[in-house]
MDTraj code that builds the backbone (N, CA, C; nanometers):
import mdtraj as md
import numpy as np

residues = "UNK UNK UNK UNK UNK UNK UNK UNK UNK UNK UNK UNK UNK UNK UNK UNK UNK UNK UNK UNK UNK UNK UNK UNK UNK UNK UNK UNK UNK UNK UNK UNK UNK UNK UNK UNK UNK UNK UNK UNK UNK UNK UNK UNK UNK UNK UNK UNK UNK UNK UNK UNK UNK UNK UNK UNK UNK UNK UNK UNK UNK UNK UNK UNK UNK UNK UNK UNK UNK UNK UNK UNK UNK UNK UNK UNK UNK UNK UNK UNK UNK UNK UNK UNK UNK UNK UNK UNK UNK UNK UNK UNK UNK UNK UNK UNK UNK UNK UNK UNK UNK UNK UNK UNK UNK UNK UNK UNK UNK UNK UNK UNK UNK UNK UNK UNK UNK UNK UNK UNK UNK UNK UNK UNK UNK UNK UNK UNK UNK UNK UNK UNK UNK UNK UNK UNK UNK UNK UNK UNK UNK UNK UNK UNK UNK UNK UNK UNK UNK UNK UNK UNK UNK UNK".split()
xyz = np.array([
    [0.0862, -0.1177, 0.0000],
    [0.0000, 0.0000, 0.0000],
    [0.0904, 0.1235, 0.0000],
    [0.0583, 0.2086, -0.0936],
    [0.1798, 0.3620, -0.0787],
    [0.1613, 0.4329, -0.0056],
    [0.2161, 0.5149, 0.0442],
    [0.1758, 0.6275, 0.1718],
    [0.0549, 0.6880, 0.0859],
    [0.0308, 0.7625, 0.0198],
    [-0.0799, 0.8127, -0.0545],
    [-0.2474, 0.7371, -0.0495],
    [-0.1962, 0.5644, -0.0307],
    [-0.3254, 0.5179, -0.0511],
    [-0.3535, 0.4885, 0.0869],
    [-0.2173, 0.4729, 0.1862],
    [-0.2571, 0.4923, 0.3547],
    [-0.3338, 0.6058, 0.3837],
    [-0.2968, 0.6729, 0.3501],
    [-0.3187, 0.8146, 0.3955],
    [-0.4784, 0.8319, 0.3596],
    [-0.5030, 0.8162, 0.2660],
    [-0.6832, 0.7837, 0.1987],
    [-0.7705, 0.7250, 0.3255],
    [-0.6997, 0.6321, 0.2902],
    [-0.7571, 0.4825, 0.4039],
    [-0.7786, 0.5566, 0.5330],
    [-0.6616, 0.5965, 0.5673],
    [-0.6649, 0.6587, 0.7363],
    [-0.7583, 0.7572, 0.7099],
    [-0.7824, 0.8227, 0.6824],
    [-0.8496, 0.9746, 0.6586],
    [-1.0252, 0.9221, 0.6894],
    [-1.0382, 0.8017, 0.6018],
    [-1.1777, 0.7171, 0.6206],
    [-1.2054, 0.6897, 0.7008],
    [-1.1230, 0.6790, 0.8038],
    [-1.1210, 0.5678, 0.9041],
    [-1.1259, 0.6597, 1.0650],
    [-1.1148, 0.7725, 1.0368],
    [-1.0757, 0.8543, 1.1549],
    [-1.1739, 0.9492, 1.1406],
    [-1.1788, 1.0384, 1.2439],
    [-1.2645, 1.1575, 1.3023],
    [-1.1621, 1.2701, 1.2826],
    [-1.1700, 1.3863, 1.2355],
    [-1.0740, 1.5012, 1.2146],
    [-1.1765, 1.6011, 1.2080],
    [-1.1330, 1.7215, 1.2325],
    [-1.1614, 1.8543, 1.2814],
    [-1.2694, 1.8588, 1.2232],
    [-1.3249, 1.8393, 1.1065],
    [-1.4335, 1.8606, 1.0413],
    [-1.5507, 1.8466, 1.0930],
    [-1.5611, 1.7195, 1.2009],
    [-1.6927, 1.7214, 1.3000],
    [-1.6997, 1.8369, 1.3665],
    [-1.6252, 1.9343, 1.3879],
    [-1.6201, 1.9995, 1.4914],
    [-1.6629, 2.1306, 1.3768],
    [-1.5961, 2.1654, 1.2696],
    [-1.6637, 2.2640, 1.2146],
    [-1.5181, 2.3215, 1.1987],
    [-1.3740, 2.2645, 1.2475],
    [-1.2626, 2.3190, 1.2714],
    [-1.1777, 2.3471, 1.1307],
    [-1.1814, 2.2249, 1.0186],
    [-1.0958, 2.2235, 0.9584],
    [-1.0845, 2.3587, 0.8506],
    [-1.1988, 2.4568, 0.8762],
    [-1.1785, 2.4976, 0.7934],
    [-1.1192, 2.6926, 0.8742],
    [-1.0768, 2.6493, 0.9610],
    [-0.9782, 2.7791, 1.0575],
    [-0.8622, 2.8203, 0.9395],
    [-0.8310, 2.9615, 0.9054],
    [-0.7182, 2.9970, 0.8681],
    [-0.6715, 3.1102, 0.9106],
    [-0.5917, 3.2025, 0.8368],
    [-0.5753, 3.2873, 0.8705],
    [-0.6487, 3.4157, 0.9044],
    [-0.7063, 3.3890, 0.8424],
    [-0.7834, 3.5490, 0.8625],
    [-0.9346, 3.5116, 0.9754],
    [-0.9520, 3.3599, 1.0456],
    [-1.0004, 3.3065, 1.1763],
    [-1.0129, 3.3941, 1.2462],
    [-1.1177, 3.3693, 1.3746],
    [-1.1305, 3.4515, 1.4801],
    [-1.0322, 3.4201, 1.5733],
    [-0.9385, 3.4638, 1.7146],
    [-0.8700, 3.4315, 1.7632],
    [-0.9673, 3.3015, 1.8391],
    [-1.0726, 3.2954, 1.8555],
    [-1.1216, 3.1874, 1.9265],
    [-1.1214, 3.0959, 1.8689],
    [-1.1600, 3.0657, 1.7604],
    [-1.1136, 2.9581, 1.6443],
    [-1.0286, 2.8861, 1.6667],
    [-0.9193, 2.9616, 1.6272],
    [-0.7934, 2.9155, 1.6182],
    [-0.7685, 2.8848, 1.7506],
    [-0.7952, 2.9128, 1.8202],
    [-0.7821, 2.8499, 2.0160],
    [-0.8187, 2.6814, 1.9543],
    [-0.9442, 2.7127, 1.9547],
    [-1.0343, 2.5859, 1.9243],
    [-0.9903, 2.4752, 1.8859],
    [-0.9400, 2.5279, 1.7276],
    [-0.8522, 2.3948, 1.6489],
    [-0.7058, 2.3632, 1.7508],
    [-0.6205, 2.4023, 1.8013],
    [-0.5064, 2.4160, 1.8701],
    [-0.5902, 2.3396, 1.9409],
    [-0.6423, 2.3697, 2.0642],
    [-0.6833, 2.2973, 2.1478],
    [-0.7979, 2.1266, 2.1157],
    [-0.8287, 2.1138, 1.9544],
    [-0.8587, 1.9780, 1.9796],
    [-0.7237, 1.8988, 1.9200],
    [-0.6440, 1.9436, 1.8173],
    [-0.5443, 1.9017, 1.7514],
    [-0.4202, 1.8496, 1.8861],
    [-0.4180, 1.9525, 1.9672],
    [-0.2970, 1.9188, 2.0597],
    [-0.3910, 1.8499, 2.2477],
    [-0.5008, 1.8009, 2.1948],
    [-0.5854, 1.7434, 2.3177],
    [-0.4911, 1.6720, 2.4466],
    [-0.5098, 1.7092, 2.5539],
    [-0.4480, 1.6655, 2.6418],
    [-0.5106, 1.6680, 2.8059],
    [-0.4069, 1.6427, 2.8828],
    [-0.4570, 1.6728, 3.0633],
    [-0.5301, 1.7807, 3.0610],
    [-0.6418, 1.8802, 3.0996],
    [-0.6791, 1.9927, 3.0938],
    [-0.6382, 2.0416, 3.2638],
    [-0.6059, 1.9574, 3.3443],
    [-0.6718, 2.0019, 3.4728],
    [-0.4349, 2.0690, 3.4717],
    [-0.3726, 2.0216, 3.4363],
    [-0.2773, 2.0876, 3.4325],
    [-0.1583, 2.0849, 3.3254],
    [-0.0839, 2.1903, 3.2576],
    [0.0037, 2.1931, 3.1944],
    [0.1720, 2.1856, 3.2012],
    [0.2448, 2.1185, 3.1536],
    [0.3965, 2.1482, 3.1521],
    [0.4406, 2.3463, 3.0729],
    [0.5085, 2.3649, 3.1656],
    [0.5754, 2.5243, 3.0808],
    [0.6730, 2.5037, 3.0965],
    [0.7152, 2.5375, 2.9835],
    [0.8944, 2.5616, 2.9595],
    [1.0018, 2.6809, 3.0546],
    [1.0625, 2.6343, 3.0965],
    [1.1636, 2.7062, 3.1436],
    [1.3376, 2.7035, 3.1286],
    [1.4003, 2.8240, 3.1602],
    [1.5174, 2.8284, 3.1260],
    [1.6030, 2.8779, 3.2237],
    [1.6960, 2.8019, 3.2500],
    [1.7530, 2.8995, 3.3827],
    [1.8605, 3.0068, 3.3300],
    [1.8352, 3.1241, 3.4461],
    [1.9607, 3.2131, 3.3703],
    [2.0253, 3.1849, 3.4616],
    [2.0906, 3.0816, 3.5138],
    [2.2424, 3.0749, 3.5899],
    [2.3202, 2.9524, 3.5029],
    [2.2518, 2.8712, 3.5023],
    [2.2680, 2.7725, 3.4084],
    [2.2646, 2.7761, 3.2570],
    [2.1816, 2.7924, 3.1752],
    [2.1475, 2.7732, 3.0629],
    [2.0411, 2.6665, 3.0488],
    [2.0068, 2.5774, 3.1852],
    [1.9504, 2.4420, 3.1326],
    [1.7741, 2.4809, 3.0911],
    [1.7383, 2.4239, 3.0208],
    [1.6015, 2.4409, 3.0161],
    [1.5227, 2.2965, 2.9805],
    [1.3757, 2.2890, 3.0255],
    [1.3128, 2.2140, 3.0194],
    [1.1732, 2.2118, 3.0410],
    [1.1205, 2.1113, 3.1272],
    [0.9668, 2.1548, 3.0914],
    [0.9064, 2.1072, 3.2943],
    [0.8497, 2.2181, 3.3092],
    [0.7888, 2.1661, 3.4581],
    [0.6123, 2.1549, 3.5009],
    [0.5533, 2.1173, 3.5664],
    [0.3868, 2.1672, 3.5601],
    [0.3867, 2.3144, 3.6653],
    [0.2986, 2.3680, 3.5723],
    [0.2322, 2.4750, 3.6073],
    [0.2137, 2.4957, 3.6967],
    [0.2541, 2.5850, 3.8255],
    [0.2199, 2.5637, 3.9549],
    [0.1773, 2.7284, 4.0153],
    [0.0391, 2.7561, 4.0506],
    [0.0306, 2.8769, 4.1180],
    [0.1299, 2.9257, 4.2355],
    [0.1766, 2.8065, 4.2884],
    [0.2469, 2.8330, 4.4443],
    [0.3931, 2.8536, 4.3748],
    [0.4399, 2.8657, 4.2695],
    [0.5913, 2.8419, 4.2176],
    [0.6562, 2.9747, 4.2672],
    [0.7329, 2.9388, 4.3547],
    [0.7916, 3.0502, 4.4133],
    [0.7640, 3.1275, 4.5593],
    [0.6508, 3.1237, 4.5548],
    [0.5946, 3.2037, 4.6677],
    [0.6459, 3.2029, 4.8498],
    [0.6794, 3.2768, 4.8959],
    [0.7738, 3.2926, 4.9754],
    [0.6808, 3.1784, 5.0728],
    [0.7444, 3.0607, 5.1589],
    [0.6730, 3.0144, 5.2748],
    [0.5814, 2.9183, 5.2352],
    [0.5782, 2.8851, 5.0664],
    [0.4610, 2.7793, 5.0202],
    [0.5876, 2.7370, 4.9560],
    [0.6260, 2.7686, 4.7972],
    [0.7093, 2.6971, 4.8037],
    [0.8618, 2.6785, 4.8151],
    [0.9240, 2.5223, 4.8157],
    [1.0446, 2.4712, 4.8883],
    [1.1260, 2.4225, 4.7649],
    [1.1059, 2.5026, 4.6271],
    [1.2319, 2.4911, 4.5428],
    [1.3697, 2.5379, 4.5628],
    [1.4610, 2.5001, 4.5581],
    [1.4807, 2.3933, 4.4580],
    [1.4770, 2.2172, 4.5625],
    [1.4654, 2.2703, 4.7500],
    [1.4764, 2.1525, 4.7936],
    [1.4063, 2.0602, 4.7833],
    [1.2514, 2.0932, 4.7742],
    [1.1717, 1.9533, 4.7081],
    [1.1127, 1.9894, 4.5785],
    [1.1346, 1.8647, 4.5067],
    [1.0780, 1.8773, 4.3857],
    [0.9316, 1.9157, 4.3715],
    [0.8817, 1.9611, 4.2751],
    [0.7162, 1.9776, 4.2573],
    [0.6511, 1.8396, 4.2995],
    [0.6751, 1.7054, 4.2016],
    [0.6184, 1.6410, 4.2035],
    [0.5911, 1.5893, 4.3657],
    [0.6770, 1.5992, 4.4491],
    [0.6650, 1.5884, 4.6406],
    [0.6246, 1.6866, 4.7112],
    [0.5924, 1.8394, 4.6756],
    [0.5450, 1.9229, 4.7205],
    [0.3993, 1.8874, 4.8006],
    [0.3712, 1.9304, 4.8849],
    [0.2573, 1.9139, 4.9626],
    [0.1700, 2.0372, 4.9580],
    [0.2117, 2.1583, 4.8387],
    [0.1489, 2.2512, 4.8022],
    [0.1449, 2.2734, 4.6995],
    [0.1508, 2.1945, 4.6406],
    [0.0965, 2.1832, 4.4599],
    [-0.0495, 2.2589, 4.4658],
    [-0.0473, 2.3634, 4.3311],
    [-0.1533, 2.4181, 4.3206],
    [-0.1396, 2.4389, 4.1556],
    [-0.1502, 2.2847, 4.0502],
    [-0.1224, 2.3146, 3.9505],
    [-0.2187, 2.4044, 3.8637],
    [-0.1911, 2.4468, 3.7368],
    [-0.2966, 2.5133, 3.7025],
    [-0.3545, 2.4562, 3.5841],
    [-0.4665, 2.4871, 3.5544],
    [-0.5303, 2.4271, 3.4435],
    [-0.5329, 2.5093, 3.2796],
    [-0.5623, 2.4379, 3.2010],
    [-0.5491, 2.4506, 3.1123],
    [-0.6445, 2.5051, 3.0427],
    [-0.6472, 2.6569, 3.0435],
    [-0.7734, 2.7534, 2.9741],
    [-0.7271, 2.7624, 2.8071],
    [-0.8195, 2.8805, 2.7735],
    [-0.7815, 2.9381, 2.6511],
    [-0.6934, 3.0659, 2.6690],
    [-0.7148, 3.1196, 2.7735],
    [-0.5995, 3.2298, 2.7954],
    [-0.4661, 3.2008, 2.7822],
    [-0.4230, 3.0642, 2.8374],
    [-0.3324, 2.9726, 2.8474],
    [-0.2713, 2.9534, 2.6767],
    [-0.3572, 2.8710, 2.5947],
    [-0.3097, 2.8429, 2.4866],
    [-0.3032, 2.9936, 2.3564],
    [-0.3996, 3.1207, 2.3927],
    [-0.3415, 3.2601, 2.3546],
    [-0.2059, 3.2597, 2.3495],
    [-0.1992, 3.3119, 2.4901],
    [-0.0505, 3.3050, 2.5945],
    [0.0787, 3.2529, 2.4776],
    [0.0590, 3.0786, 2.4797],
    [0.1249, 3.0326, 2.3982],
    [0.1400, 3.0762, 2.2304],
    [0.0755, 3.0303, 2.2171],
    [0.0429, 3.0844, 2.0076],
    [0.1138, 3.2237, 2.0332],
    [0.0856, 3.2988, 2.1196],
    [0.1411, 3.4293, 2.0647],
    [0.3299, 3.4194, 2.1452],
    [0.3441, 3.3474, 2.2401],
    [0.4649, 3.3339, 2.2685],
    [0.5407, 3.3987, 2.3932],
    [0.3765, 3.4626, 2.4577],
    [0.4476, 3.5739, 2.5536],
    [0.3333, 3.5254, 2.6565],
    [0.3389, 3.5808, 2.7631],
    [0.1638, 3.5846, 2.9124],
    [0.1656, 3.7181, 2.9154],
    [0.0167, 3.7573, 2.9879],
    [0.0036, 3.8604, 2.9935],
    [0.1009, 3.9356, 3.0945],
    [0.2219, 3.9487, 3.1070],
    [0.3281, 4.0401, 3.1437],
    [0.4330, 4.0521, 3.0595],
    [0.4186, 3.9911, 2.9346],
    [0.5014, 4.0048, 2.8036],
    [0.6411, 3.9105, 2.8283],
    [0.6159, 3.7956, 2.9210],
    [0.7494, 3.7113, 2.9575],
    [0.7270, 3.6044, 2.8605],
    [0.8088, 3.5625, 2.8152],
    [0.8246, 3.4749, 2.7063],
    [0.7542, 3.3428, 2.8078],
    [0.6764, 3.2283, 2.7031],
    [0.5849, 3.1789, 2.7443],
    [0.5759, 3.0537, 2.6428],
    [0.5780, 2.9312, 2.6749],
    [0.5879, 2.8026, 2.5931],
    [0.4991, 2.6718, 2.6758],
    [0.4622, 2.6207, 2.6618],
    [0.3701, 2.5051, 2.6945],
    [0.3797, 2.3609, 2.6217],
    [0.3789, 2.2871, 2.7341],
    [0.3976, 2.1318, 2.6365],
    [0.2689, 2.0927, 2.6577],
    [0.2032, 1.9533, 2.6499],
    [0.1184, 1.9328, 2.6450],
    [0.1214, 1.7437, 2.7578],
    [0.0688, 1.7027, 2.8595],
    [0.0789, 1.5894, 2.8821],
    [-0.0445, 1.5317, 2.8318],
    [-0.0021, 1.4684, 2.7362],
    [-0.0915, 1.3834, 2.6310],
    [-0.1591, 1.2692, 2.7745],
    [-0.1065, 1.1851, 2.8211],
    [-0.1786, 1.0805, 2.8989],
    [-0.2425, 1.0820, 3.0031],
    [-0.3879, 1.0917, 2.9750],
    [-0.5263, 1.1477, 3.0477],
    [-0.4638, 1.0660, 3.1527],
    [-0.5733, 1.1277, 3.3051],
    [-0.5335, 1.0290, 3.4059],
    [-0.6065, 0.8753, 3.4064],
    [-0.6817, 0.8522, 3.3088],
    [-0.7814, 0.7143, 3.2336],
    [-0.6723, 0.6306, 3.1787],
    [-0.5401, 0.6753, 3.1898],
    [-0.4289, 0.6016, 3.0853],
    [-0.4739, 0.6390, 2.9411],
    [-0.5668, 0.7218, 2.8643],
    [-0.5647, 0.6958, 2.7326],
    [-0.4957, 0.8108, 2.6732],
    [-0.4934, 0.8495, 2.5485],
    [-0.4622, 0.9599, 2.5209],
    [-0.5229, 0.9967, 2.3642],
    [-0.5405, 1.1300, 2.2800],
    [-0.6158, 1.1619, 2.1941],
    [-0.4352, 1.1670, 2.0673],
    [-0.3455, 1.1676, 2.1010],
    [-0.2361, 1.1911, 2.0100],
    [-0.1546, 1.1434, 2.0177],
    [-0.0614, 1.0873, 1.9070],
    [0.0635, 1.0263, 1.9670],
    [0.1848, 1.1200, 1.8442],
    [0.2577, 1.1115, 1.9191],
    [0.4091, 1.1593, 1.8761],
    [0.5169, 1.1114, 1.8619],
    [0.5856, 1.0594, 1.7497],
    [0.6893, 1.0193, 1.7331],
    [0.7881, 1.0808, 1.6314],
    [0.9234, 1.0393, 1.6556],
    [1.0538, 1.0713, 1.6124],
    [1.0983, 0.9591, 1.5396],
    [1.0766, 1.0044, 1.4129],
    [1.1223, 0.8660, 1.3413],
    [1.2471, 0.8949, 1.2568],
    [1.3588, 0.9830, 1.2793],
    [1.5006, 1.0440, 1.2837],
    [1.5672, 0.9379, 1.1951],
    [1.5865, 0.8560, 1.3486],
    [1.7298, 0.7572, 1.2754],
    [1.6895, 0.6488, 1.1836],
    [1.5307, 0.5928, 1.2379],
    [1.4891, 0.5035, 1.1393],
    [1.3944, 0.4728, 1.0957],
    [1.3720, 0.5826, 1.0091],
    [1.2393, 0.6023, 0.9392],
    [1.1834, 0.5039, 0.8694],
    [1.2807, 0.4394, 0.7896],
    [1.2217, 0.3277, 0.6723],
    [1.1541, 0.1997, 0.7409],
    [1.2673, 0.1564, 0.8630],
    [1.1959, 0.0521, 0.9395],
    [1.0352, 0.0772, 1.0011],
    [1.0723, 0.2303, 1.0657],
    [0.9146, 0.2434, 1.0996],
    [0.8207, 0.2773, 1.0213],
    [0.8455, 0.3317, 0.8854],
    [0.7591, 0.3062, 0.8233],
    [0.6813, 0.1628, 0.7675],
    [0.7804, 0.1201, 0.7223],
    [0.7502, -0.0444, 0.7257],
    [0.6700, -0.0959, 0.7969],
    [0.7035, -0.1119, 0.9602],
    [0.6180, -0.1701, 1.0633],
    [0.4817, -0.1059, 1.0148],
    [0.4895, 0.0252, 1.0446],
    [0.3323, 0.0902, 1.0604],
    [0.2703, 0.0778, 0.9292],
    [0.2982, 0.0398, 0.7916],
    [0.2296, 0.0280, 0.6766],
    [0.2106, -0.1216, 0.7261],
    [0.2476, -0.2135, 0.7811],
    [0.1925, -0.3568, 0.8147],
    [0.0904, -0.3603, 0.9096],
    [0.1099, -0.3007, 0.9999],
    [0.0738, -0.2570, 1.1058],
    [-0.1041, -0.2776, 1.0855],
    [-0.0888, -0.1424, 1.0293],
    [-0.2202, -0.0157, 0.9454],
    [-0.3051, -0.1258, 0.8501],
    [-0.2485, -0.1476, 0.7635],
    [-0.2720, -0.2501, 0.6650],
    [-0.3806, -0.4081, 0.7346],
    [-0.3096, -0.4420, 0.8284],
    [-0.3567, -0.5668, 0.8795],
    [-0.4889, -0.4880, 0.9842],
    [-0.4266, -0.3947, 1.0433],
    [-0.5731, -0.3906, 1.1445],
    [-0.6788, -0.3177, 0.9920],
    [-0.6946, -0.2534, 0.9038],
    [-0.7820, -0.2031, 0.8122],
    [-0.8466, -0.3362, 0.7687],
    [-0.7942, -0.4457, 0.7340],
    [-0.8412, -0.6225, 0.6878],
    [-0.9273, -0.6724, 0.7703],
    [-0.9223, -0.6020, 0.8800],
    [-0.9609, -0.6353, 1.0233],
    [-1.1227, -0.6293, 0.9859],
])
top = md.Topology()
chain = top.add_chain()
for i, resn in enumerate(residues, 1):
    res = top.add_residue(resn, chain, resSeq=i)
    for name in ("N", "CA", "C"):
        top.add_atom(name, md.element.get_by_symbol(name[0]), res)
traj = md.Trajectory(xyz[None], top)
């Protein structure tokens, strides 16, 4: 089967923005729109988000959850306990102000502003998957055209 006639197949076989009224968002969209599509395309945890951070002593950067208490004098105990052991976790959830915020790249105090997404609901399931197929594309393509192929026979 060629990627072209997968790609058909899958398209049949799946639910995409179009139920929603989404696929047809572009540029000249309302900013809510475009929230909209972003937010079913990148579906995830709602009740809290990863944000990117960077240290300026270090250089290191990475990704942490969202925490109202981050910092706050007497709540929290960074860098000695991690978030995830904090006993004052107050993560935050995942609005549309939030994914604005992002798309445009800044929060409302103009601080640079990035968001990941934790794809795996607390149900174990998830709406997206992501992969890096870098070093070996051909093999994984392979698998997943067998893959695809056999469950479609199905």
């Amino acid at each position: 089967m060629s990627l072209q006639a997968l790609n058909t197949s899958l398209q049949a076989h799946t639910t995409t923005g179009d139920a929603q009224g989404l696929s047809s968002v572009t540029q000249h969209s309302s900013p809510e729109e475009k929230v909209a599509l972003f937010r079913s395309l990148f579906r995830g945890r709602e009740d809290v988000y990863p944000l990117r951070f960077e240290s300026r002593r270090t250089g290191k950067s990475g990704y942490q959850p969202a925490c109202g208490n981050e910092w706050v004098r007497g709540v929290c105990d960074k860098p000695r306990i991690k978030c995830s052991d904090c006993p004052n976790q107050a993560f935050l959830p995942v609005t549309d102000e939030v994914i604005r915020w992002h798309l445009s790249g800044h929060d409302d105090k103009g601080r640079d502003f990035v968001i990941g997404v934790y794809p795996m609901l607390l149900d174990e399931t998830c709406y997206f998957l992501a992969v890096d197929f870098a070093k070996h594309l051909n093999e994984v393509l392979d698998m997943i055209l067998r893959t695809l192929t056999h469950r479609l026979r199905e």
